[in-house]
Backbone as CSV, one residue per row, in Angstrom:
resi,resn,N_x,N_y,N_z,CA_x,CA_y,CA_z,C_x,C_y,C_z
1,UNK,-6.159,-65.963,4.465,-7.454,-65.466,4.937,-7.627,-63.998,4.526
2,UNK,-8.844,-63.749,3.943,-8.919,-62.898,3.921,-8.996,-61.086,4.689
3,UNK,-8.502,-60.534,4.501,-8.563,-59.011,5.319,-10.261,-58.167,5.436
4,UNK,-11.289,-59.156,5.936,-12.187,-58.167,5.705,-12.843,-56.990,5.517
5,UNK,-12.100,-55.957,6.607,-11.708,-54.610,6.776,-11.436,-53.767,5.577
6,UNK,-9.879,-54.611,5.447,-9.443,-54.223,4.030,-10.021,-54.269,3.236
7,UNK,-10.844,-55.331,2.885,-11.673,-55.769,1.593,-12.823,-54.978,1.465
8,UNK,-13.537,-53.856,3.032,-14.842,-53.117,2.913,-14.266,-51.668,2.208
9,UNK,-13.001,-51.662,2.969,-12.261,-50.267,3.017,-11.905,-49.828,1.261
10,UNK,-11.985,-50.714,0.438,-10.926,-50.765,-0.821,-12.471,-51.048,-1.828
11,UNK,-13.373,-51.929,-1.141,-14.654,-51.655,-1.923,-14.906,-52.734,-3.523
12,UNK,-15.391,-52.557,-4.369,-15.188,-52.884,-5.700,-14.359,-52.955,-6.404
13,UNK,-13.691,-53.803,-7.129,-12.360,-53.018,-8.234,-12.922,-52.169,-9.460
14,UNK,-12.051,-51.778,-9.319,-12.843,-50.400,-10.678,-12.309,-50.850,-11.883
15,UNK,-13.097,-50.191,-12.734,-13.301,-50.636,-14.067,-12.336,-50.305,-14.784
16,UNK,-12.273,-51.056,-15.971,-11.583,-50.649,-16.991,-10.119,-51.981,-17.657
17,UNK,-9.660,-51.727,-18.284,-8.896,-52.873,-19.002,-7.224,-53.278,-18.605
18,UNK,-7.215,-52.794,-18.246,-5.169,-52.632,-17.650,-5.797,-52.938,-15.959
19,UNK,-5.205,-54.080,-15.546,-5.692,-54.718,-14.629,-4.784,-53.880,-13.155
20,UNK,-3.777,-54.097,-13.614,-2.486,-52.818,-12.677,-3.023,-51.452,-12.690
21,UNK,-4.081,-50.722,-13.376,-4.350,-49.273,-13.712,-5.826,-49.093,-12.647
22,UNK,-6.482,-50.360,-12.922,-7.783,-50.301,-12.102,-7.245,-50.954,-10.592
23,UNK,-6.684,-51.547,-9.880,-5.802,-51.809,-8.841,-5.883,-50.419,-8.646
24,UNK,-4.770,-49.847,-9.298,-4.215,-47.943,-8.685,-5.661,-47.349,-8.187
25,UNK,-6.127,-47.466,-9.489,-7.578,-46.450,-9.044,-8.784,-46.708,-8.354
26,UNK,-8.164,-48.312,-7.540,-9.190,-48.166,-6.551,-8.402,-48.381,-5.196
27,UNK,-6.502,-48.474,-4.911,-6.342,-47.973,-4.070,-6.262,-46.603,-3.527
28,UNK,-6.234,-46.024,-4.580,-5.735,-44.589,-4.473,-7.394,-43.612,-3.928
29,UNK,-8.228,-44.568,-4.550,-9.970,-43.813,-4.530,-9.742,-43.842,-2.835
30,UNK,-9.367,-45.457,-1.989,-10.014,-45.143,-0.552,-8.154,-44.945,0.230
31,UNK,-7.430,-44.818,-0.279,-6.922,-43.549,0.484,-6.779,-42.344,0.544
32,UNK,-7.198,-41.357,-0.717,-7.368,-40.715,-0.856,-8.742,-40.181,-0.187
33,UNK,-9.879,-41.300,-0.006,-10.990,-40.735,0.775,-11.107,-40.736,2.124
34,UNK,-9.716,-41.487,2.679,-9.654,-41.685,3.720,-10.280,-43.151,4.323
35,UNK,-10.515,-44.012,3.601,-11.282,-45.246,4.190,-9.890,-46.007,4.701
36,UNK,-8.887,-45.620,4.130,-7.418,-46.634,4.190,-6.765,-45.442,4.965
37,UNK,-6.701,-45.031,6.311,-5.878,-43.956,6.637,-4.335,-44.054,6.959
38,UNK,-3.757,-43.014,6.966,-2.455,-42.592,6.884,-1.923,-43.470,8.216
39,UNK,-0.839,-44.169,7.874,-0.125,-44.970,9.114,-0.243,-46.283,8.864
40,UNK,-1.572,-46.611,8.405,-1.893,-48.331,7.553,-1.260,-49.054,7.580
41,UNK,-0.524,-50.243,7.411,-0.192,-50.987,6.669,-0.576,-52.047,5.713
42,UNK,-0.190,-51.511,4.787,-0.959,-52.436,3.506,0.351,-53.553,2.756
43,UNK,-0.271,-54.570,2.201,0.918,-55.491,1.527,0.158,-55.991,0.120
44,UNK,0.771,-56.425,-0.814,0.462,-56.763,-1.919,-0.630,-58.169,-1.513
45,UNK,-0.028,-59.036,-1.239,-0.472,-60.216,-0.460,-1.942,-59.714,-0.317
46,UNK,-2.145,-58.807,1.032,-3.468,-58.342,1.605,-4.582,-57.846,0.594
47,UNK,-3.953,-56.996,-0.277,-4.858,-56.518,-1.038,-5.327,-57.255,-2.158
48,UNK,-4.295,-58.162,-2.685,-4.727,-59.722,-3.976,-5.127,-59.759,-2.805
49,UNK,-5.485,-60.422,-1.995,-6.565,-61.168,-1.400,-7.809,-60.462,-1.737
50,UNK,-8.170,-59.579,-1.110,-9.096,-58.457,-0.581,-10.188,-58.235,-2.290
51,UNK,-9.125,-58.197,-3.509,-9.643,-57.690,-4.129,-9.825,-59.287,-5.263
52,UNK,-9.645,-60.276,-4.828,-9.305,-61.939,-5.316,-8.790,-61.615,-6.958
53,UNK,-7.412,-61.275,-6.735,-6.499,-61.177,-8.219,-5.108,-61.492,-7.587
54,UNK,-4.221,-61.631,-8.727,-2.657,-62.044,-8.296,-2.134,-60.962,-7.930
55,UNK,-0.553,-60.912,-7.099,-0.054,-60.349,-6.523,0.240,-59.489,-7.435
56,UNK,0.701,-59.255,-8.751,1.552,-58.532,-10.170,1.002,-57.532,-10.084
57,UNK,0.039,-57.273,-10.445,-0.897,-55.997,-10.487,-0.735,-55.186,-9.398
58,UNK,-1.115,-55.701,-8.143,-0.963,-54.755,-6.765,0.553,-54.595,-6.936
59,UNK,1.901,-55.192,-7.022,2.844,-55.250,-6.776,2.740,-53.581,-7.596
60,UNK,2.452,-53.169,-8.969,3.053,-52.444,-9.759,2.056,-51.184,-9.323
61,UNK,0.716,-51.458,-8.862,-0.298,-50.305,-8.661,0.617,-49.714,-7.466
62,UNK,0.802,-50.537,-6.210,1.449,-49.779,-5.180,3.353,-49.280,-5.618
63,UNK,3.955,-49.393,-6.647,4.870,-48.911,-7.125,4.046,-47.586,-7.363
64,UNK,3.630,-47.102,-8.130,2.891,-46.011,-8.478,2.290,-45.286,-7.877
65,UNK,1.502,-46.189,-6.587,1.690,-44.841,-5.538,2.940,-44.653,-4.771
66,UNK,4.000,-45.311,-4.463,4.724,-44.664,-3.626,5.638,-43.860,-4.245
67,UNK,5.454,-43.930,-6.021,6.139,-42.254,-6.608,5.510,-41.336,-6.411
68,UNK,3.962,-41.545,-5.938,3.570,-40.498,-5.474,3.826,-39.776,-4.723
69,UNK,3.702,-40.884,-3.940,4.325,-40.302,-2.416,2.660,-40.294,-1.676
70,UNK,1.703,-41.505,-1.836,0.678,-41.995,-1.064,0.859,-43.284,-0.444
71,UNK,2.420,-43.708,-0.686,2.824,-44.999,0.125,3.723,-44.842,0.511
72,UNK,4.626,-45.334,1.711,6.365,-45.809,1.850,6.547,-46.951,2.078
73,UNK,7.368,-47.693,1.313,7.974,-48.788,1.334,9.220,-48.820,1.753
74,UNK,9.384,-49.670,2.768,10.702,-49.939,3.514,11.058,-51.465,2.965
75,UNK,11.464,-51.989,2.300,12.073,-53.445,1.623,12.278,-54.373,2.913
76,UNK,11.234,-55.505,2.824,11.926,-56.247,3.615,10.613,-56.037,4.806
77,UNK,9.884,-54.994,4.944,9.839,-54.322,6.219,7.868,-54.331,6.221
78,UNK,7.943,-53.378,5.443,6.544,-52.625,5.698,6.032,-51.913,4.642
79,UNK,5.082,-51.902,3.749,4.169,-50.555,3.102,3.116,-50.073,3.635
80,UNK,3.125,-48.769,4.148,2.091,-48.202,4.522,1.746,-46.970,4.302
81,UNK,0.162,-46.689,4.075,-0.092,-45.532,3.794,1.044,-44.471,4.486
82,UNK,1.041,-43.078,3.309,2.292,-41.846,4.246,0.946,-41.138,4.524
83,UNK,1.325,-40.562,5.968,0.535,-39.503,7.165,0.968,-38.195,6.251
84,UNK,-0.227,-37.419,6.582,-0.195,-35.840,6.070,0.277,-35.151,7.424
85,UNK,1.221,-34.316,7.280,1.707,-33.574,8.132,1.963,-31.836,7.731
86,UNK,1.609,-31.135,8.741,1.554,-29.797,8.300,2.455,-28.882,7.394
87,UNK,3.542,-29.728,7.064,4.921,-29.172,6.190,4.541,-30.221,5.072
88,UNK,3.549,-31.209,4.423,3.042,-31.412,3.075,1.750,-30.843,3.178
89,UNK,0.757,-30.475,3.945,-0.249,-29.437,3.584,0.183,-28.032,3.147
90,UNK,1.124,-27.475,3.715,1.754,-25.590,3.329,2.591,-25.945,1.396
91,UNK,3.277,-27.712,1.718,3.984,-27.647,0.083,3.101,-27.854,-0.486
92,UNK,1.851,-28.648,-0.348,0.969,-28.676,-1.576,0.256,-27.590,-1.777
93,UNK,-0.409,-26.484,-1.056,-0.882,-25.155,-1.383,0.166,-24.235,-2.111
94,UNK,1.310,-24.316,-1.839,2.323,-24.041,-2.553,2.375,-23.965,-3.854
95,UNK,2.552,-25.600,-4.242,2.606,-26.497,-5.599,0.919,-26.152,-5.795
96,UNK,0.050,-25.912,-5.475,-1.298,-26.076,-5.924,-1.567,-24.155,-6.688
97,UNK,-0.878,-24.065,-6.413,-0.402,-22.070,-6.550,0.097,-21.994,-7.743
98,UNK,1.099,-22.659,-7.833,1.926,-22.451,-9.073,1.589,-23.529,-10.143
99,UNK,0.595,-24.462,-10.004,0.318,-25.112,-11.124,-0.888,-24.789,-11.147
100,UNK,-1.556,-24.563,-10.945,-3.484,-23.709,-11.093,-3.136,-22.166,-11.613
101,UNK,-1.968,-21.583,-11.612,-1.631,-20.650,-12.505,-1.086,-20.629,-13.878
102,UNK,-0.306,-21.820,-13.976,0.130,-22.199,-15.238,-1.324,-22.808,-15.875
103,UNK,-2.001,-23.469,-15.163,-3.370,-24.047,-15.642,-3.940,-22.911,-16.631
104,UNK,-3.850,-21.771,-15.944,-4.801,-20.340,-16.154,-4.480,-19.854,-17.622
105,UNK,-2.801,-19.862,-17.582,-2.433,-18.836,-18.107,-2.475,-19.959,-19.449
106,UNK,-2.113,-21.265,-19.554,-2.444,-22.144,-21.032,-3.973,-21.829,-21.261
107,UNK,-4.788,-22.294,-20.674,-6.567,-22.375,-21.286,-6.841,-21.089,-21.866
108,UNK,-6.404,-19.384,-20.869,-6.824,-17.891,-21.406,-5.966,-18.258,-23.077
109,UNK,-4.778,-18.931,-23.123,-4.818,-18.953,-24.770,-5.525,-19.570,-25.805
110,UNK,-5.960,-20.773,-24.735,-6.536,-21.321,-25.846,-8.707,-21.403,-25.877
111,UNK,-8.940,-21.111,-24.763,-10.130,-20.851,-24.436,-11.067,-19.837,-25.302
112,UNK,-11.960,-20.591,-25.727,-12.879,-19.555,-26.873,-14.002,-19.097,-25.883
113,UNK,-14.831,-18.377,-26.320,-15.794,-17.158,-25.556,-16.406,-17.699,-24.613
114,UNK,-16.784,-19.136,-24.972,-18.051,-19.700,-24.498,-17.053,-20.278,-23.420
115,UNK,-16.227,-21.097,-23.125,-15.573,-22.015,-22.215,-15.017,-20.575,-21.681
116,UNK,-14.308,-19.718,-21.932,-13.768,-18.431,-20.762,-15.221,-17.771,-19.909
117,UNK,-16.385,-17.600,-20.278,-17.601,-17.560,-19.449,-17.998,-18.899,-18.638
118,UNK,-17.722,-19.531,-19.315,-17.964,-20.940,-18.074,-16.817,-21.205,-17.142
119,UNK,-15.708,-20.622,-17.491,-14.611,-20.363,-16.305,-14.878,-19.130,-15.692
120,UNK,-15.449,-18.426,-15.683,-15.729,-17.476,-15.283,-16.855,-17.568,-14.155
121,UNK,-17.803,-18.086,-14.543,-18.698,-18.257,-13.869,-18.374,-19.881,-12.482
122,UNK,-17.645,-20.311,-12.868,-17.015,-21.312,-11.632,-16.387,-20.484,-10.832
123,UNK,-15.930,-19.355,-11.341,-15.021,-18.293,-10.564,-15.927,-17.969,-9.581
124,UNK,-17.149,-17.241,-10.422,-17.480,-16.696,-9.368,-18.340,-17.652,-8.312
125,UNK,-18.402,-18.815,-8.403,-18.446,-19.637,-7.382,-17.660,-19.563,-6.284
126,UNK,-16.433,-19.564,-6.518,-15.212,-19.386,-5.458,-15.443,-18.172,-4.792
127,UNK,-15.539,-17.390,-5.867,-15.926,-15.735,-4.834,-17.051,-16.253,-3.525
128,UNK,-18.144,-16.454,-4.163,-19.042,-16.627,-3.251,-18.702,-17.443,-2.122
129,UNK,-18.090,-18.600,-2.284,-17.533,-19.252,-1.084,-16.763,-18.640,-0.256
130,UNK,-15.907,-17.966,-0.631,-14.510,-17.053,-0.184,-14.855,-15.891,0.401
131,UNK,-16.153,-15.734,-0.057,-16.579,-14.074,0.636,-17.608,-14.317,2.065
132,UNK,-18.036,-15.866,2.113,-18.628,-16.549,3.269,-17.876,-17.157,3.995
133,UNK,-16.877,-17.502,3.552,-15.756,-18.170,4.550,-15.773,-19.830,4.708
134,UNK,-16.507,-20.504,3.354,-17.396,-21.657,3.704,-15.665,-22.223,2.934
135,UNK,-14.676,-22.766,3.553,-13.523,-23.587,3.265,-13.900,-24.611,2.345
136,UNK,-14.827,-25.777,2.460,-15.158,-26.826,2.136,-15.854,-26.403,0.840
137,UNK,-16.741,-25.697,0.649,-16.652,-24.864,-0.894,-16.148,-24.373,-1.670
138,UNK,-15.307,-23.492,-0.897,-14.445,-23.091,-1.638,-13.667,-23.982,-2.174
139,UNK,-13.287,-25.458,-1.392,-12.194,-25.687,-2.275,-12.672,-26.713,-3.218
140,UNK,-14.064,-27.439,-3.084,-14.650,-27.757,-4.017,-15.011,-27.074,-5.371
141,UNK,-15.075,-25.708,-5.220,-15.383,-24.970,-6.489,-13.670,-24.601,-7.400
142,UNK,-12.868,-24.844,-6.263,-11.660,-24.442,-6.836,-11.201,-25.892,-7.496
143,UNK,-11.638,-26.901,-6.885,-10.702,-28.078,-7.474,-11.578,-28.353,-8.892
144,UNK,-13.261,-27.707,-9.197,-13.794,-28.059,-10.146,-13.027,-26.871,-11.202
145,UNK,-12.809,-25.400,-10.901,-12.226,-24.071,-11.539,-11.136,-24.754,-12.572
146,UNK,-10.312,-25.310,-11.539,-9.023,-25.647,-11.804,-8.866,-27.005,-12.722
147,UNK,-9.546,-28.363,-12.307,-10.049,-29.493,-13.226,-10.241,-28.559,-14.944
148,UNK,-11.027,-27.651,-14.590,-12.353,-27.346,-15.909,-10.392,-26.756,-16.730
149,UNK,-9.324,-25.628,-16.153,-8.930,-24.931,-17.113,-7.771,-25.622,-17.633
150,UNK,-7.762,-27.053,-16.584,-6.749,-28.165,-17.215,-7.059,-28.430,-18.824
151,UNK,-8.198,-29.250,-18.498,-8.642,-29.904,-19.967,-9.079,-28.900,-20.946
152,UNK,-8.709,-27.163,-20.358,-8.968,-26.381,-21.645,-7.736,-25.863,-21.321
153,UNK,-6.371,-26.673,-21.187,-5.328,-26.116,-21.605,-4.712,-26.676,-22.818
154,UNK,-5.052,-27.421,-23.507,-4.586,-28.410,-24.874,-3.666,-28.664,-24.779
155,UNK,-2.633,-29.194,-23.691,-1.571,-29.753,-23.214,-1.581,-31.160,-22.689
156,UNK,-1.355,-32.091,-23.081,-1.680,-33.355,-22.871,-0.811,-33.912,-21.567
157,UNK,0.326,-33.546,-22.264,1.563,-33.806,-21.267,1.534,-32.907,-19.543
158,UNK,0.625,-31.808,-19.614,0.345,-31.374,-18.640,-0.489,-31.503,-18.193
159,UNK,-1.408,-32.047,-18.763,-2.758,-32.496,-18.202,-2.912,-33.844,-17.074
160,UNK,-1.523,-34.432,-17.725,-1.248,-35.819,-17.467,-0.772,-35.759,-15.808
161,UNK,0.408,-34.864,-16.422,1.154,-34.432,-14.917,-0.308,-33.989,-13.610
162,UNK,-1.270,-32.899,-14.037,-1.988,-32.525,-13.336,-2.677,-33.800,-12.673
163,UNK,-3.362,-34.339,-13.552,-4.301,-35.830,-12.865,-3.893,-36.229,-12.169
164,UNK,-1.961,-37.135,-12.486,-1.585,-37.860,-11.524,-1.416,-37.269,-10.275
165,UNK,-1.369,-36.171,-10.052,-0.754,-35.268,-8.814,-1.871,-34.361,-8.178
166,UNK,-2.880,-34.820,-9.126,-4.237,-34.300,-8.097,-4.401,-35.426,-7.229
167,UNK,-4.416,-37.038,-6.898,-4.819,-37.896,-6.168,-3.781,-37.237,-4.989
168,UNK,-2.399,-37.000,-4.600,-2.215,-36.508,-3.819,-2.937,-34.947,-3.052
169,UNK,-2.595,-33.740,-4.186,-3.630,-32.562,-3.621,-4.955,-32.945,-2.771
170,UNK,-5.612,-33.791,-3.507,-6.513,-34.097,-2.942,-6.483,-34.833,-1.523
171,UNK,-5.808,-35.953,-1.768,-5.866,-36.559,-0.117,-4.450,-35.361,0.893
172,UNK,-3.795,-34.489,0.398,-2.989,-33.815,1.312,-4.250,-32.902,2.412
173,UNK,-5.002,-32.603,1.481,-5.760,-31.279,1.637,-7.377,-31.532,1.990
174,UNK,-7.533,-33.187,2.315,-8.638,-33.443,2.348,-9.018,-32.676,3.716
175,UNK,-8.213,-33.189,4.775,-9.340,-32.577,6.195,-8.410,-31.078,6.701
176,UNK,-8.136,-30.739,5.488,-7.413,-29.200,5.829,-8.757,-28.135,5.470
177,UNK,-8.883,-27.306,6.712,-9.828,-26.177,6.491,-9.120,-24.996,6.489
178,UNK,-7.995,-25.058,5.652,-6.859,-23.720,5.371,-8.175,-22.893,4.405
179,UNK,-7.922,-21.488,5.313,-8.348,-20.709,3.654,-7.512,-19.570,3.757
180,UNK,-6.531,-19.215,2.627,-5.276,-18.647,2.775,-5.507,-17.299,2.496
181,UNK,-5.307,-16.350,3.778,-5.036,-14.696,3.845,-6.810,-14.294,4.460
182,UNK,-7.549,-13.240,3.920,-8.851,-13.151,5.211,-9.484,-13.030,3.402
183,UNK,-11.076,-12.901,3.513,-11.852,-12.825,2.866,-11.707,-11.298,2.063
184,UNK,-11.089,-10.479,2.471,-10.919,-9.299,2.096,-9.878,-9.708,0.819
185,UNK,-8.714,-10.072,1.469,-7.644,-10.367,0.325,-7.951,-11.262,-0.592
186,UNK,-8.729,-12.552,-0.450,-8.996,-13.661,-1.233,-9.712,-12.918,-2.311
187,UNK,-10.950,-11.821,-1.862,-11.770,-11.378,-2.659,-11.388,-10.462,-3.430
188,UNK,-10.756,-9.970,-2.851,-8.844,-8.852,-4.048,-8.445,-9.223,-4.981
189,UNK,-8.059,-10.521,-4.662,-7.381,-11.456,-5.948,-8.010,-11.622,-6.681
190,UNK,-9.344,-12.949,-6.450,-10.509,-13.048,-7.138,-10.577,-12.013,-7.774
191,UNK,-11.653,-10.840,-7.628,-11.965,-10.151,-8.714,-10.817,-9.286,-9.382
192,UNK,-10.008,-9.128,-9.090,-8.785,-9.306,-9.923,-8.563,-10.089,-11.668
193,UNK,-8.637,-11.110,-10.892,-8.273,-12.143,-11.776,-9.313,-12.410,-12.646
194,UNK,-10.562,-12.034,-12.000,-11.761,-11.920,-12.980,-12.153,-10.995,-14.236
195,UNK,-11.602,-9.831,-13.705,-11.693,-8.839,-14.753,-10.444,-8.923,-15.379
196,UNK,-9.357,-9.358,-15.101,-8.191,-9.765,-16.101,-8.492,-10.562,-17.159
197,UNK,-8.988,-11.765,-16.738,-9.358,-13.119,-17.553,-10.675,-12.091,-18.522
198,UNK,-11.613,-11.577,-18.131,-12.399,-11.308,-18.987,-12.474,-10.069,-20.224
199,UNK,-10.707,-9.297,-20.364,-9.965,-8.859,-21.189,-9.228,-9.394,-21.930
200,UNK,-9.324,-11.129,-21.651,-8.099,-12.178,-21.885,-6.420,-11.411,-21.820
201,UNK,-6.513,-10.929,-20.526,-5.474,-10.422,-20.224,-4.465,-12.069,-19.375
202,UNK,-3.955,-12.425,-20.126,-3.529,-13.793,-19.313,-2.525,-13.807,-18.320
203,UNK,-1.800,-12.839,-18.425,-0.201,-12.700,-17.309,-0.936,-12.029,-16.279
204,UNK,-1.701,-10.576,-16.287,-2.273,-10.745,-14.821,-3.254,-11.654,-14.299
205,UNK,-4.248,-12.549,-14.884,-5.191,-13.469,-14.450,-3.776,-14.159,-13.853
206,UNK,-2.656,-14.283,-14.412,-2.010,-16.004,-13.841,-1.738,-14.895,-12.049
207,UNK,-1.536,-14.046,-12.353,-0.091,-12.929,-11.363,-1.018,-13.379,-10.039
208,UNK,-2.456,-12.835,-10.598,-3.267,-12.526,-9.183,-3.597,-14.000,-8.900
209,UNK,-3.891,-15.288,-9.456,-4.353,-16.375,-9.010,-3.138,-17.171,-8.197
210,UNK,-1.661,-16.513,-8.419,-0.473,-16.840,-7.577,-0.590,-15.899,-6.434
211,UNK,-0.979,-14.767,-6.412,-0.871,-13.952,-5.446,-1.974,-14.682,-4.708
212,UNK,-2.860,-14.645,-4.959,-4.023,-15.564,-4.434,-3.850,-16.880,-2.948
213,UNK,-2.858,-17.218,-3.785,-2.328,-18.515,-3.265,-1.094,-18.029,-2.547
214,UNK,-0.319,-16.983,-2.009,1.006,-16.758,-1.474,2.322,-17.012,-2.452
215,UNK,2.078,-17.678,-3.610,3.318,-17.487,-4.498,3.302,-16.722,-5.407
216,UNK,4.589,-16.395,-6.107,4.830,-15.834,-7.401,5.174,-14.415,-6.511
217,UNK,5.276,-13.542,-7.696,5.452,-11.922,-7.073,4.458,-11.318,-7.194
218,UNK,4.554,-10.719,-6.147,3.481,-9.538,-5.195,2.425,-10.114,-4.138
219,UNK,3.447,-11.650,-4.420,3.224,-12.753,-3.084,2.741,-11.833,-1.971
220,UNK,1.612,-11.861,-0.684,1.550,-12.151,0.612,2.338,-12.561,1.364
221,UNK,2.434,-12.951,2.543,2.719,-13.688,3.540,1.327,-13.676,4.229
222,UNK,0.913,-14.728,4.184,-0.511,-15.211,5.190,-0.041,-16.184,5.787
């Protein structure tokens, strides 16, 4: 019988040709949006039902999330969505610090005039959020900042890494209204990092967008 719930919660199967790849990306879409919340239990079984395909596919999509670390599987036992807890919200701002700086510091090399003004100008999106205190903007303008200086880092292999490990950032940090240090300091960094980047000065743009975030040196404590 089917899981109706399950079957509203999980939605359409998404498109595309690798039948195990569109599985992932449409469990990962509603836990990550929260329609499938943390504590769940989900089974291969439930979801071939839910989504009317064979077990193979779900079997290998939910392998792939639980390297994520958006499932745990106990053998024998149980898979269920993993709960966000306040010691993976502080590691992913962490990890979101030190790879949105490496982001920075590849694209300022390879970024021509026109794409470093259009990073620029997402920037100063963030300012504006950051200098209002509006969390939910801010980190929308940051996850678009940060998206945009991926795919202008010409690193494939890092690009790769970034995608897969944004579906976590994203659902760690979904109902987190962290905004890290006061509007004074955020706005320090920021234009910092603004007038660095727009010297294509790349080691301080990366310095201050870690400082930004509490890592690297001349780190905070917020």
């Amino acid at each position: 019988m089917v899981d109706s719930q399950l079957q509203e919660s999980l939605g359409p199967l998404a498109a595309g040709t690798v039948l195990s790849d569109r599985v992932f990306e449409t469990v990962s879409d509603a836990i990550v949006s929260g329609r499938i919340p943390g504590g769940q239990q989900v089974s291969d079984k439930s979801i071939a039902e839910a989504l009317g395909i064979s077990r193979t596919p779900v079997r290998e999509a939910l392998q792939r999330l639980a390297w994520l670390g958006l499932v745990e599987v106990s053998p024998n036992r149980y898979t269920r969505v993993t709960e966000v807890t306040d010691e993976m919200v502080s590691s992913t701002l962490e990890y979101t610090g030190m790879q949105a700086g490496m982001a920075l510091q590849l694209a300022m090399r390879r970024m021509d005039d026109a794409a470093l003004q259009e990073a620029v100008a997402m920037l100063d999106r963030m300012i504006a959020a950051s200098d209002a205190d509006d969390a939910d903007d801010l980190m929308l303008a940051a996850r678009m900042f940060v998206g945009f200086l991926t795919r202008e880092s010409g690193n494939r292999l890092f690009a790769t890494v970034m995608h897969e490990s944004s579906l976590l950032v994203a659902r760690n940090l979904r109902q987190s209204s962290t905004l890290i240090g006061t509007a004074t300091f955020r706005g320090e960094c920021y234009r910092q990092m603004r007038a660095a980047m727009l010297i294509r000065d790349a080691d301080a743009a990366e310095l201050w967008f870690r400082r930004q975030h509490g890592v690297g040196a001349g780190a905070l404590s917020v």
